[in-house]
Kinemage of the C-alpha trace (Angstrom):
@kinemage 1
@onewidth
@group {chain A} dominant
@subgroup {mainchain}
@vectorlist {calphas} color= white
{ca unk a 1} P 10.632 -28.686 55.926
{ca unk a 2} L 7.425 -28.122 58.310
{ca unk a 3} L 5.040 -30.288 59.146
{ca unk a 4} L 2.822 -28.879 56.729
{ca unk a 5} L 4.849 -29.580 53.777
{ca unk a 6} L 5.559 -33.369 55.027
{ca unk a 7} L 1.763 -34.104 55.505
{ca unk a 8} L 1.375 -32.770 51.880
{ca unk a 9} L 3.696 -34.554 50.055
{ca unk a 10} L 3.624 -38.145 52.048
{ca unk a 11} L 1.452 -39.515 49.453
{ca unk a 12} L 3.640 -39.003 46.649
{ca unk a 13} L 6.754 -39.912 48.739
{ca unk a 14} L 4.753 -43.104 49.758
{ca unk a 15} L 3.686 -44.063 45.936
{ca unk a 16} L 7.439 -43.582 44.934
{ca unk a 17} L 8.527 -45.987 47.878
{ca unk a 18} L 5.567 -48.475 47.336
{ca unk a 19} L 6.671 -48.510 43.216
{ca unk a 20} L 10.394 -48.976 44.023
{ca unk a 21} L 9.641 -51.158 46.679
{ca unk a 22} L 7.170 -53.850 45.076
{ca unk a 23} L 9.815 -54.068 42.326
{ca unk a 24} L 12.254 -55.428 44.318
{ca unk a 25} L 10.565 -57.252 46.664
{ca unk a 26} L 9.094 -59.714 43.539
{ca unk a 27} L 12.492 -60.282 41.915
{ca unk a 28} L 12.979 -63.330 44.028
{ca unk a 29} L 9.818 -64.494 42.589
{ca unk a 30} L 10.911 -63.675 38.793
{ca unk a 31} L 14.033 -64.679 39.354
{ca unk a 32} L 12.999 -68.365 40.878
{ca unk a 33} L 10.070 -68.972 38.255
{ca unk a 34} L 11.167 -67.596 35.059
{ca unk a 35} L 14.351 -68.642 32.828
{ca unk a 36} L 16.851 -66.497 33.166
{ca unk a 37} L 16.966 -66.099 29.097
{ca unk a 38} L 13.049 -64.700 29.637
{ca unk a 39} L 14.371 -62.376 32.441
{ca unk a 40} L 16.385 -60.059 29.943
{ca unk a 41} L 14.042 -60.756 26.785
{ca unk a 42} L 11.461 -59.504 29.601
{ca unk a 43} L 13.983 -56.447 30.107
{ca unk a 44} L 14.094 -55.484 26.942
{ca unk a 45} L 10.596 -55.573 26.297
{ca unk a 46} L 10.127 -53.189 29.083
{ca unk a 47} L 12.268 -50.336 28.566
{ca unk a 48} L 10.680 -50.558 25.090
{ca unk a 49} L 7.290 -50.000 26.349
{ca unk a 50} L 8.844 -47.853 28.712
{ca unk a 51} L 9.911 -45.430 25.512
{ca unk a 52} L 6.356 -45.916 24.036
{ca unk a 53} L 5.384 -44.539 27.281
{ca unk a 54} L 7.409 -41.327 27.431
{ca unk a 55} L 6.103 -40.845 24.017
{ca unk a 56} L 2.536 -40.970 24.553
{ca unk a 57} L 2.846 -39.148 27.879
{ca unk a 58} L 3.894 -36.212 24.905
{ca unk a 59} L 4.579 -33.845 27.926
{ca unk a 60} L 0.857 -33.817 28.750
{ca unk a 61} L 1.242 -33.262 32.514
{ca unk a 62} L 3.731 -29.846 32.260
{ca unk a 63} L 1.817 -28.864 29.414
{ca unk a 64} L -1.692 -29.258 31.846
{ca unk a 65} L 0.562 -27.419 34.664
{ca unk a 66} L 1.373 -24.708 32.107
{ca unk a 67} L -2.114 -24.195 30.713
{ca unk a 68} L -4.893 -25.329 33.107
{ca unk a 69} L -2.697 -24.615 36.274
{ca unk a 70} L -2.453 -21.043 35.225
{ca unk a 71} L -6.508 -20.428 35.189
{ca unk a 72} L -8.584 -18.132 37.514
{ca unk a 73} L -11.657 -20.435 38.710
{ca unk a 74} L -12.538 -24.412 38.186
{ca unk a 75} L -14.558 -23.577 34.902
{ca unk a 76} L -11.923 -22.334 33.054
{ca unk a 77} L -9.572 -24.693 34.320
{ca unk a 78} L -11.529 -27.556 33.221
{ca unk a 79} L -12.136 -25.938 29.651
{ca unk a 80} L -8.085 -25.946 29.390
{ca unk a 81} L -8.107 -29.347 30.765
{ca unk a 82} L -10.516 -30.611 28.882
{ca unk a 83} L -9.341 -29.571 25.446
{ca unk a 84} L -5.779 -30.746 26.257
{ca unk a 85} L -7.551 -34.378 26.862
{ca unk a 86} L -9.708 -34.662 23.969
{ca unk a 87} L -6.501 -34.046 21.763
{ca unk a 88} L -4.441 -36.001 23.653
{ca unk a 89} L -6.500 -38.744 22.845
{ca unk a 90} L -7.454 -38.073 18.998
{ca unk a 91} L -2.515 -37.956 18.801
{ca unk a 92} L -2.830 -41.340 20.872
{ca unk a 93} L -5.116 -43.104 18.250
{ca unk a 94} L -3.280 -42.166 15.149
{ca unk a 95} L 0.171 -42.906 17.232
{ca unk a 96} L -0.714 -45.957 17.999
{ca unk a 97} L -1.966 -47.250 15.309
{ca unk a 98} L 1.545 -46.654 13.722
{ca unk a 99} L 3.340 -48.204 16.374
{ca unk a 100} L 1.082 -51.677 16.272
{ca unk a 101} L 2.156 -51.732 12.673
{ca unk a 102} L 5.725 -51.759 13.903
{ca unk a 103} L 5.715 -54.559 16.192
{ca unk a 104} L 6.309 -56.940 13.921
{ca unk a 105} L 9.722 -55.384 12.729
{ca unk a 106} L 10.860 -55.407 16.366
{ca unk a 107} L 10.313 -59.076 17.433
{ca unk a 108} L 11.984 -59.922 14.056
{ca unk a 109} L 15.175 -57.790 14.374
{ca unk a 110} L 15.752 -58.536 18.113
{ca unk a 111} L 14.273 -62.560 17.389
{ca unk a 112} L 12.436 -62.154 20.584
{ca unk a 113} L 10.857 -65.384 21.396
{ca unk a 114} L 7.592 -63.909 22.508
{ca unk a 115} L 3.916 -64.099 20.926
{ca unk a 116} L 2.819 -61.284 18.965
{ca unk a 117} L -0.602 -60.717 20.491
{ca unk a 118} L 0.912 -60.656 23.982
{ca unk a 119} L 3.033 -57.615 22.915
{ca unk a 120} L 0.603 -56.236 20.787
{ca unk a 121} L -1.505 -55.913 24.135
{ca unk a 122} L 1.554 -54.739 26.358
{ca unk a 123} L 2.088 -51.641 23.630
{ca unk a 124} L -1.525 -50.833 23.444
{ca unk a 125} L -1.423 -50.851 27.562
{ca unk a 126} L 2.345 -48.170 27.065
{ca unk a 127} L -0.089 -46.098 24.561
{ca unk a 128} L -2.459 -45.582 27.039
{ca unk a 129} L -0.163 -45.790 30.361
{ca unk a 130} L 1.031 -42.843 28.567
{ca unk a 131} L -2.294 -41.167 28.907
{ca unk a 132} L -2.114 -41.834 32.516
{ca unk a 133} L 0.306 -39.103 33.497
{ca unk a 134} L -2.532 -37.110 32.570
{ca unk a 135} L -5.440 -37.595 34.883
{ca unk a 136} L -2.377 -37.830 37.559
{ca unk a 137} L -1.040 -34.749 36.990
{ca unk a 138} L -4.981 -33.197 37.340
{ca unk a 139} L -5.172 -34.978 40.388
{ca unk a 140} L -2.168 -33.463 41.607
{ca unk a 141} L -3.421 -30.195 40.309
{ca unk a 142} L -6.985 -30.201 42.185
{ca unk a 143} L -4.946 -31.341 45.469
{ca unk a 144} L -6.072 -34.959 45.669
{ca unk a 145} L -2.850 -36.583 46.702
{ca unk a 146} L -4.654 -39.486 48.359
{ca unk a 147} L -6.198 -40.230 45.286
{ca unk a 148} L -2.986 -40.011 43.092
{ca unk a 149} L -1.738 -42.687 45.921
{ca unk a 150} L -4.585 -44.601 45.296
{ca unk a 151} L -4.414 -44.993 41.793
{ca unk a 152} L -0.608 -45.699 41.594
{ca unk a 153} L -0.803 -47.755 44.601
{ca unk a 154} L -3.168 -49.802 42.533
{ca unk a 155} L -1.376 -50.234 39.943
{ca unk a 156} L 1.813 -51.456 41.467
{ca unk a 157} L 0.204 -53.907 44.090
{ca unk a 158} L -2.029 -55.491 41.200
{ca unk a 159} L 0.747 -56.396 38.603
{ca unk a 160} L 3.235 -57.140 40.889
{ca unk a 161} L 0.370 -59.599 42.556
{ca unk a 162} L -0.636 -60.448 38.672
{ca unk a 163} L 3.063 -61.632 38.418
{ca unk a 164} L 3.305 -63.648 40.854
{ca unk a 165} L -0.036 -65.440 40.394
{ca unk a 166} L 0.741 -66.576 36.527
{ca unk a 167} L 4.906 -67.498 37.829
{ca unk a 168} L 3.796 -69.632 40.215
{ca unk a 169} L 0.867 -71.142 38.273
{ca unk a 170} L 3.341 -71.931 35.332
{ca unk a 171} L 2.759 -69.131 33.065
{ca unk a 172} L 5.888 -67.354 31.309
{ca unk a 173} L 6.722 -63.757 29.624
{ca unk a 174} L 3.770 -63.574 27.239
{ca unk a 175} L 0.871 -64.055 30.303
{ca unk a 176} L 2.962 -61.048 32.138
{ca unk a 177} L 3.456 -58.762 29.424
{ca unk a 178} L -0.734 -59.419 28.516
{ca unk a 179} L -1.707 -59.201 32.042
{ca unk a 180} L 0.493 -56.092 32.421
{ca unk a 181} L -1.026 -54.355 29.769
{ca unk a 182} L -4.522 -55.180 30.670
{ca unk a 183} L -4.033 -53.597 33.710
{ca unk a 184} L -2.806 -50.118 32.134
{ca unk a 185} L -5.309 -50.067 29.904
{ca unk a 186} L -7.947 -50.218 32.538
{ca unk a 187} L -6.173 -48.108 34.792
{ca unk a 188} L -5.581 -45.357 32.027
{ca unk a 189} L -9.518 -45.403 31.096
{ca unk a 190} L -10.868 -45.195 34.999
{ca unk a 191} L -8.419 -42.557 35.359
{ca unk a 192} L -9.620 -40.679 31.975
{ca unk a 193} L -13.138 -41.700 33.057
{ca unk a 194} L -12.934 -40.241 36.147
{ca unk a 195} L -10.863 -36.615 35.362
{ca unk a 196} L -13.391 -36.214 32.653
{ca unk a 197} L -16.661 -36.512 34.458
{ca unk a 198} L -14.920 -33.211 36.099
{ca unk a 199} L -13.435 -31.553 33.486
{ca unk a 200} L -15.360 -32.969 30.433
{ca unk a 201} L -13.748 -33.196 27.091
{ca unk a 202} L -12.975 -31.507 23.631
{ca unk a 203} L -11.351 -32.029 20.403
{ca unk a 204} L -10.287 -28.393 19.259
{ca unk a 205} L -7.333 -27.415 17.384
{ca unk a 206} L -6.577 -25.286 20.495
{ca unk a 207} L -5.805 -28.180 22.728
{ca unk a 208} L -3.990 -29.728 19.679
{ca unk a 209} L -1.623 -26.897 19.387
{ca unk a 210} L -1.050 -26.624 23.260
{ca unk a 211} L 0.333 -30.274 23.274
{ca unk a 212} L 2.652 -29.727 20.007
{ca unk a 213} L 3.994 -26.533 20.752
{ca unk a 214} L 4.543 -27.116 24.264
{ca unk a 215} L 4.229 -30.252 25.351
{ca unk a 216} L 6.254 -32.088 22.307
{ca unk a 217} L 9.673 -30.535 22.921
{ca unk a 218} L 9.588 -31.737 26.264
{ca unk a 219} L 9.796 -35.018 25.171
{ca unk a 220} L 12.627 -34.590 23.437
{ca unk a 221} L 14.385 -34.190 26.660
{ca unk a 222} L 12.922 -36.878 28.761
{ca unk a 223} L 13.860 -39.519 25.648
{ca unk a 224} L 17.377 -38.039 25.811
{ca unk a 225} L 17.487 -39.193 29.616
{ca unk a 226} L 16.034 -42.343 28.473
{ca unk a 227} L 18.929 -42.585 26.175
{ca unk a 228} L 21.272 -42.606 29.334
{ca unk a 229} L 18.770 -45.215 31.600
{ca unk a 230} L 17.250 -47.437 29.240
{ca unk a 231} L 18.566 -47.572 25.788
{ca unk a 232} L 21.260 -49.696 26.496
{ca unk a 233} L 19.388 -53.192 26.093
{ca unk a 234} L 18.723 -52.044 22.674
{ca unk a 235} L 22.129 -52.582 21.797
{ca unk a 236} L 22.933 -55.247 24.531
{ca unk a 237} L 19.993 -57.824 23.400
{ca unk a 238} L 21.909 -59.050 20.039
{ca unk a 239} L 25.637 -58.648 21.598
{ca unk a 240} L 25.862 -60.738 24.741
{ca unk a 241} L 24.383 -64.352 25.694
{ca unk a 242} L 20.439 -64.342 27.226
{ca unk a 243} L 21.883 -65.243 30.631
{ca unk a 244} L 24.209 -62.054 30.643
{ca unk a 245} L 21.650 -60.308 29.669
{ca unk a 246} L 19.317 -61.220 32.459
{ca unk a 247} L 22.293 -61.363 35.141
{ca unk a 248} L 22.247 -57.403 33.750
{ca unk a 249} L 18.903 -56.461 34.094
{ca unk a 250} L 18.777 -57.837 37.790
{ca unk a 251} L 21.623 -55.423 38.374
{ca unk a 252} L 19.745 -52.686 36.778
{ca unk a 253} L 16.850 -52.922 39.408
{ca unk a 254} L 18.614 -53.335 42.104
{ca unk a 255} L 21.113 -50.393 41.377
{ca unk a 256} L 17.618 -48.239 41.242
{ca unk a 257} L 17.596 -48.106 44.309
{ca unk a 258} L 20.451 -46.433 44.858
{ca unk a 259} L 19.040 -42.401 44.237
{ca unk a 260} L 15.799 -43.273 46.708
{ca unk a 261} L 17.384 -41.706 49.315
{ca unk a 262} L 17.779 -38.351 47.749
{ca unk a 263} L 13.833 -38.358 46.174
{ca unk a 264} L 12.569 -36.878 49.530
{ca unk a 265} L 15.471 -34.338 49.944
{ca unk a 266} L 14.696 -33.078 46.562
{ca unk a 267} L 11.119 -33.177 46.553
{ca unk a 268} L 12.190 -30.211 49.350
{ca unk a 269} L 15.356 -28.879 47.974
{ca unk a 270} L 14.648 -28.195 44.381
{ca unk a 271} L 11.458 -26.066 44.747
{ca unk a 272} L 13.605 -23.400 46.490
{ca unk a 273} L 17.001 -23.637 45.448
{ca unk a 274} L 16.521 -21.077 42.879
{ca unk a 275} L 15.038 -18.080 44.964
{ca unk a 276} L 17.649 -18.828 48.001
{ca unk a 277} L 20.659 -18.390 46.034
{ca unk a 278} L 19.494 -14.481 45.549
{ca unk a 279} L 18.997 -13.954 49.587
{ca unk a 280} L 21.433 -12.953 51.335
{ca unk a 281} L 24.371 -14.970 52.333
{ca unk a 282} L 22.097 -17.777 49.766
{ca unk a 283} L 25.396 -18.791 48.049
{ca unk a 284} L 27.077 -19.917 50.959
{ca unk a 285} L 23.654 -21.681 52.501
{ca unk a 286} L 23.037 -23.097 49.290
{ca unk a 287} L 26.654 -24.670 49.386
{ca unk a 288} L 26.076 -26.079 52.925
{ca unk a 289} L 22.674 -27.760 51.627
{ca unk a 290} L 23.986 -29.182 48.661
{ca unk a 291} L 26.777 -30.981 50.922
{ca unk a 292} L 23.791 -32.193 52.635
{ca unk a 293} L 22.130 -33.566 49.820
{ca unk a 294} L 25.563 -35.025 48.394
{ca unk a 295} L 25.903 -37.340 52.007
{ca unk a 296} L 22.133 -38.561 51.235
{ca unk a 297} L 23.013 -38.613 47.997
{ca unk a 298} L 26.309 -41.290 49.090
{ca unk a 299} L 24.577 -42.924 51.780
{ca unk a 300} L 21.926 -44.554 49.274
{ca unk a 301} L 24.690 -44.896 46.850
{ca unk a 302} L 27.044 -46.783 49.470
{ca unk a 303} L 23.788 -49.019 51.348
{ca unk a 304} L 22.862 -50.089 47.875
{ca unk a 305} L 26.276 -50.769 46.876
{ca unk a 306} L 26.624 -53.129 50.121
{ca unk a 307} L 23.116 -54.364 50.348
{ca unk a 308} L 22.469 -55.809 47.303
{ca unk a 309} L 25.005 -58.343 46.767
{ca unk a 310} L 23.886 -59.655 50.242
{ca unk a 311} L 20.237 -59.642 48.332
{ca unk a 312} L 21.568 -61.767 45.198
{ca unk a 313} L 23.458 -64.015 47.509
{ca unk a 314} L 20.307 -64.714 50.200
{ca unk a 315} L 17.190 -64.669 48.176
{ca unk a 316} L 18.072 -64.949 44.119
{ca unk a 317} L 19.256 -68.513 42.572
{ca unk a 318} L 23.537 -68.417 42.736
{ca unk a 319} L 23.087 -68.840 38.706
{ca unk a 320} L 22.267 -64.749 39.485
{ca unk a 321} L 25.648 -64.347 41.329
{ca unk a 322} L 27.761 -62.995 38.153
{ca unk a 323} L 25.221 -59.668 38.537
{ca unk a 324} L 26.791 -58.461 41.789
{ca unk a 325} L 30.295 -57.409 39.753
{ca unk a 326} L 27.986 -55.029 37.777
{ca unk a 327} L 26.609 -53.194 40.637
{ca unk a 328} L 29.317 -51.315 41.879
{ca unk a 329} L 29.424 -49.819 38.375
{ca unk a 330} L 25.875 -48.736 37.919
{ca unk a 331} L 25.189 -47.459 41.335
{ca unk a 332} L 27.816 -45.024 40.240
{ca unk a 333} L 26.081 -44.423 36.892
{ca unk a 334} L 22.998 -43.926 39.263
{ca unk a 335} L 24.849 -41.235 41.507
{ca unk a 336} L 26.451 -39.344 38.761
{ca unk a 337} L 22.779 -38.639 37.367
{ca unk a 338} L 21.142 -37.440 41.103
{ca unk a 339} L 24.598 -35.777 40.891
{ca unk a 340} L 24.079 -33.642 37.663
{ca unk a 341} L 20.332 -32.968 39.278
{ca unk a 342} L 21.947 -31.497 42.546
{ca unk a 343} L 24.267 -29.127 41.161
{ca unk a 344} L 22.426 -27.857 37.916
{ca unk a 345} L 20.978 -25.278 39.696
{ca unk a 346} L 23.117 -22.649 37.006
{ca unk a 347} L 21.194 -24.138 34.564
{ca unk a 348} L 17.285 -23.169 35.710
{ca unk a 349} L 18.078 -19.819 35.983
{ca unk a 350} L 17.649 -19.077 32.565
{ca unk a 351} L 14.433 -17.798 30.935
{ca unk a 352} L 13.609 -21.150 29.043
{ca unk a 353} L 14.421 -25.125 29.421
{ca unk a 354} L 16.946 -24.862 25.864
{ca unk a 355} L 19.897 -25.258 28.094
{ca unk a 356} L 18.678 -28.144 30.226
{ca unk a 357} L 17.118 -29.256 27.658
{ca unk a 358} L 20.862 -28.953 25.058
{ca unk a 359} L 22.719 -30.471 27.865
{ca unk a 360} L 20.571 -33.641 28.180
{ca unk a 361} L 20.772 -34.061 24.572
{ca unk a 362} L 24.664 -34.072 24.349
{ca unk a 363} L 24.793 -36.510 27.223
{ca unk a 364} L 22.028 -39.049 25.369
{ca unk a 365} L 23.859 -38.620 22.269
{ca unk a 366} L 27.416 -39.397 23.373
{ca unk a 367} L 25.614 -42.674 25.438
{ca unk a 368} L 23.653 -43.876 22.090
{ca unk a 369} L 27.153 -43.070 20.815
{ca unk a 370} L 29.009 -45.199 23.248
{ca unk a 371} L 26.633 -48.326 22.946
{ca unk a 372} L 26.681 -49.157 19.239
{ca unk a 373} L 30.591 -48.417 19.400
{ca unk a 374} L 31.513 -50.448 22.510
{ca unk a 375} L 28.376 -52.589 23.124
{ca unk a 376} L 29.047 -55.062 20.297
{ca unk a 377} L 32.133 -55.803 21.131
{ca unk a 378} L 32.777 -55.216 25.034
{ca unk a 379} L 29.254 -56.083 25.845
{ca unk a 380} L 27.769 -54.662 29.557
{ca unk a 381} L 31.374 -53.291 30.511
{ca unk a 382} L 30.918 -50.919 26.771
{ca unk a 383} L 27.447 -50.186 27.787
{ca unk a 384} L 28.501 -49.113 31.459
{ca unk a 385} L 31.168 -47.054 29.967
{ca unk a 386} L 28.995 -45.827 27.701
{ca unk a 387} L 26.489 -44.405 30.452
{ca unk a 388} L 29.431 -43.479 32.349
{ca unk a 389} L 30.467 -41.240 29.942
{ca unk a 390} L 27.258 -39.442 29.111
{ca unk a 391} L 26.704 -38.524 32.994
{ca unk a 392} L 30.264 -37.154 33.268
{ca unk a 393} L 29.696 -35.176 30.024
{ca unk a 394} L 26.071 -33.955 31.892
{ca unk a 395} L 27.735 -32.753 35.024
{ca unk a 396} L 30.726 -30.730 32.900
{ca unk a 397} L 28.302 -28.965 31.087
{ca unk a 398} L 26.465 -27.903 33.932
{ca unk a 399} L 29.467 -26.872 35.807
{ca unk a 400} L 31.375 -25.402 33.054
{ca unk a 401} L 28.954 -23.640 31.160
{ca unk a 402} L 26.495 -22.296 34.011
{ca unk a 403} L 28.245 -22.146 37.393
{ca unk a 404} L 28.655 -18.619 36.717
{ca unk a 405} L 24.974 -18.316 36.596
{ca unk a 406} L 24.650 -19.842 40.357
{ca unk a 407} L 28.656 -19.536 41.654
{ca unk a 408} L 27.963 -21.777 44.484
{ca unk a 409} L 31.438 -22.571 46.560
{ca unk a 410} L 30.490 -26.256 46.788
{ca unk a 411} L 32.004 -27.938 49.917
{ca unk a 412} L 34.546 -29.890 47.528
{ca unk a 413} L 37.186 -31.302 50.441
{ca unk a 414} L 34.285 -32.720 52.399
{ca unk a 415} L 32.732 -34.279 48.852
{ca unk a 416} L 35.711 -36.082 47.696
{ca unk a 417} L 36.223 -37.321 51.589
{ca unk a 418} L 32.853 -38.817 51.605
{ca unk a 419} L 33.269 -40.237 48.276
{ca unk a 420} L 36.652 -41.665 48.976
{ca unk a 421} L 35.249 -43.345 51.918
{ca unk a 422} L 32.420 -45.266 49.770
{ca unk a 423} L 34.862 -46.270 47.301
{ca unk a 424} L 37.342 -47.994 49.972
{ca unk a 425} L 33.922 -49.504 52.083
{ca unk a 426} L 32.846 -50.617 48.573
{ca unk a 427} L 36.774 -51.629 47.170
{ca unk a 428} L 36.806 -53.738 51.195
{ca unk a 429} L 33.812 -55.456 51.085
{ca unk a 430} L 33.853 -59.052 52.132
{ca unk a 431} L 32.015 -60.980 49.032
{ca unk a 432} L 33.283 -64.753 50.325
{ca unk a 433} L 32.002 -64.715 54.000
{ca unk a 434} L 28.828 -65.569 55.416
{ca unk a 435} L 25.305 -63.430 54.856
{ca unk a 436} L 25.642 -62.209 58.780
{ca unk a 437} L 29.311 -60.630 58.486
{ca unk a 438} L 28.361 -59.038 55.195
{ca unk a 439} L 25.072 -57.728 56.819
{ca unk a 440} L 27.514 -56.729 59.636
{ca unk a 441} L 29.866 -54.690 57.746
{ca unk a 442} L 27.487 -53.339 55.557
{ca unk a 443} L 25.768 -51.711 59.086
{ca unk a 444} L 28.986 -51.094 60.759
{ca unk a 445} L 30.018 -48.509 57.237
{ca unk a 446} L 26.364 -46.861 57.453
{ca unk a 447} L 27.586 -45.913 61.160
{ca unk a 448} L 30.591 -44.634 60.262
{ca unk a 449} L 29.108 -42.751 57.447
{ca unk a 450} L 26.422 -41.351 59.749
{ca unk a 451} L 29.387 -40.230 62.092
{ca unk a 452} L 31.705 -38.917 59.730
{ca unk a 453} L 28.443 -37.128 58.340
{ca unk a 454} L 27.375 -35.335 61.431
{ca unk a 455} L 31.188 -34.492 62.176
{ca unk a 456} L 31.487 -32.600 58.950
{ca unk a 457} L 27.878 -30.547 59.663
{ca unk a 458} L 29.667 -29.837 63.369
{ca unk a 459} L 32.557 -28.260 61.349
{ca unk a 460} L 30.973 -26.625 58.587
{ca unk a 461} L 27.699 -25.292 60.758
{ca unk a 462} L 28.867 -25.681 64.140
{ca unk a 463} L 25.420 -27.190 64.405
{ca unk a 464} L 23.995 -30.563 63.159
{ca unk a 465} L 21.986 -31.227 60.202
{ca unk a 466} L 18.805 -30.338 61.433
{ca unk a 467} L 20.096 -26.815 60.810
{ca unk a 468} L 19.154 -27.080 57.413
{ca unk a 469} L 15.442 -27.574 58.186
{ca unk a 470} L 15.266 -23.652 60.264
{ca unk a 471} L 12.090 -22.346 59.772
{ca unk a 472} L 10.888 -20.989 57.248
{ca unk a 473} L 12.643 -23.739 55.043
């Protein structure tokens, strides 16, 4: 990666970071000021919205990457752009109008204890956050990474400052999910305002059949992945007490973290993993940078493993200390996804997105499977199984079916001796001593994994890592 490429992408790297970051650093806050019980409802609520949102997004951004990105000049650019917005917005009006007419059914079959005009305002803030990944993905498109920080940099900093304001002044679940949702929806217009002083706007049914045609099917897949990240509350908000619940979701958030590591490395990797594997001696270099990827890939996995129990047990109340046995479990369901993204490669060389797309599918199914099955009566250990399974299913497919399509001779011994490495630092860890050992041991395992790291790129390169960044990479 040259120093071109790094100043280009900081911003986005930075607005992932900033996101991820903001999330945990106010759990202490939500954790301190808000019932536990309103912690999961809160949960819930959210990956709801959260599947509002990756419904209204409809696949807007590929399907402006596809369409407008494509054009010769800014006029004819904007004309794609434009008619892609106008019907975006004419889908989100009659869409969410039918989904406001819904909300009542949902507080009533989940008996959420929260008012109905808050939520009313959080969904009409997911049908138009959905909008949002429009206007980004122009940004992104015209080269304005500065401004795409700026706007999601916004966005973060003021609800996670709008959440701490109404905690500390008293206020519960139904000021945050308001004030959350007032904040998307004047995000999404100032975005909207703003890309369509450039691009203007129409209402054709040539933008209309851009977004079904095109855009729709991808949203099949990205609800599928939902399926594997999300869904799970669904089923987990009538079968286990509000305090599980919330001792869940903490885990949830703080298992996120465990993939961060690997966003940079594929913000790099990905773009040119395809055209490498047809150069010469690609197979082999491919292999060697996918054993890269699969250390950062541990590394995150193991620090967040370690890290945050110490977190739970130094800054959360100890009525959160029952979430630390569910991390081990869905770090792993974190890994096994970054895990099916690093070694899919088979799968993208086809013409068309079916086979990602069939794959993703089987996995969601098999998870929404696994949760009303084991959910109900096993509770988070079902749902983790459940998720557990649709990953493993994932990475089978990908390796099965289309290895032949990319026959990569993946570094395997030095995979399953990193692996088995986390597992024992994670099996060892000392849960019953003081903050400072933990923080101690948790250090003295990132050294070792550093060192074992750069022994294996001595042995498989004869060089170090920084072999994998040779120009022209």
């Amino acid at each position: 990666m040259n120093a071109r490429s790094i100043l280009s992408i900081w911003p986005y790297i930075a607005s992932m970071v900033l996101t991820k970051g903001l999330a945990v650093i106010t759990l202490p806050v939500l954790t301190g000021y808000m019932k536990p019980e309103d912690v999961g409802y809160l949960d819930v609520v959210a990956s709801t919205l959260e599947f509002l949102g990756l419904i209204f997004a409809m696949g807007l951004a590929d399907t402006l990457f596809r369409f407008s990105g494509v054009q010769v000049g800014d006029e004819a650019r904007n004309k794609e752009a434009a008619a892609i917005t106008g019907s975006a917005l004419v889908l989100a009006v009659v869409f969410g109008v039918l989904v406001q007419l819904l909300v009542p059914l949902v507080v009533h079959a989940w008996n959420l204890p929260i008012n109905m005009w808050a939520l009313r305002i959080s969904v009409l803030g997911a049908t138009l956050g959905g909008l949002i990944e429009l206007p980004l993905a122009w940004l992104r498109l015209s080269n304005k990474p500065k401004m795409f920080l700026l706007f999601t940099a916004s966005r973060g900093v003021l609800q996670a400052a709008a959440m701490v304001l109404l905690l500390l002044n008293g206020y519960g679940i139904d000021a945050i999910l308001a004030a959350n949702g007032t904040l998307d929806i004047a995000l999404a217009l100032a975005l909207l305002f703003f890309q369509i002083r450039r691009t203007g706007i129409a209402v054709s049914l040539h933008g209309l059949k851009r977004i079904v045609n095109f855009g729709m099917p991808l949203v099949g897949g990205a609800l599928s992945m939902f399926a594997l990240g999300s869904c799970d509350r669904w089923f987990l908000v009538t079968a286990i007490t509000p305090q599980t619940l919330a001792h869940y979701s903490i885990a949830v958030k703080l298992a996120l973290a465990a993939p961060l590591l690997m966003q940079p490395f594929g913000l790099w990797w990905y773009a040119k993993r395809i055209g490498i594997i047809d150069e010469e001696g690609g197979l082999e270099e491919s292999a060697d940078v996918v054993l890269l990827g699969y250390w950062v890939l541990i590394a995150g996995a193991l620090g967040t493993a370690l890290a945050a129990p110490i977190f739970i047990n130094w800054l959360l109340p100890a009525s959160y200390a029952p979430a630390i046995a569910y991390i081990p479990w869905l770090v792993l369901c974190f890994a096994l996804n970054e895990l099916c993204s690093l070694m899919n490669v088979g799968c993208y060389r086809a013409q068309h997105g079916l086979h990602v797309l069939s794959v993703n599918v089987a996995g969601g199914i098999v998870a929404v499977a696994g949760y009303a099955l084991l959910a109900p009566s096993h509770g988070v250990a079902g749902a983790i199984i459940a998720t557990l399974a649709g990953h493993s299913l994932r990475l089978f497919l990908f390796l099965y079916l289309y290895h032949g399509r990319a026959p990569i001779p993946y570094r395997l011994s030095y995979m399953a001796f990193f692996t088995l490495f986390a597992l024992l630092a994670v099996f060892l860890q000392p849960l019953d001593v003081s903050i400072g050992l933990q923080f101690a041991y948790a250090v003295g395992c990132g050294l070792v994994l550093l060192g074992l790291g750069l022994t294996v790129a001595l042995k498989v390169k004869g060089k170090t890592f920084l072999r994998f960044s040779r120009a022209g990479t």
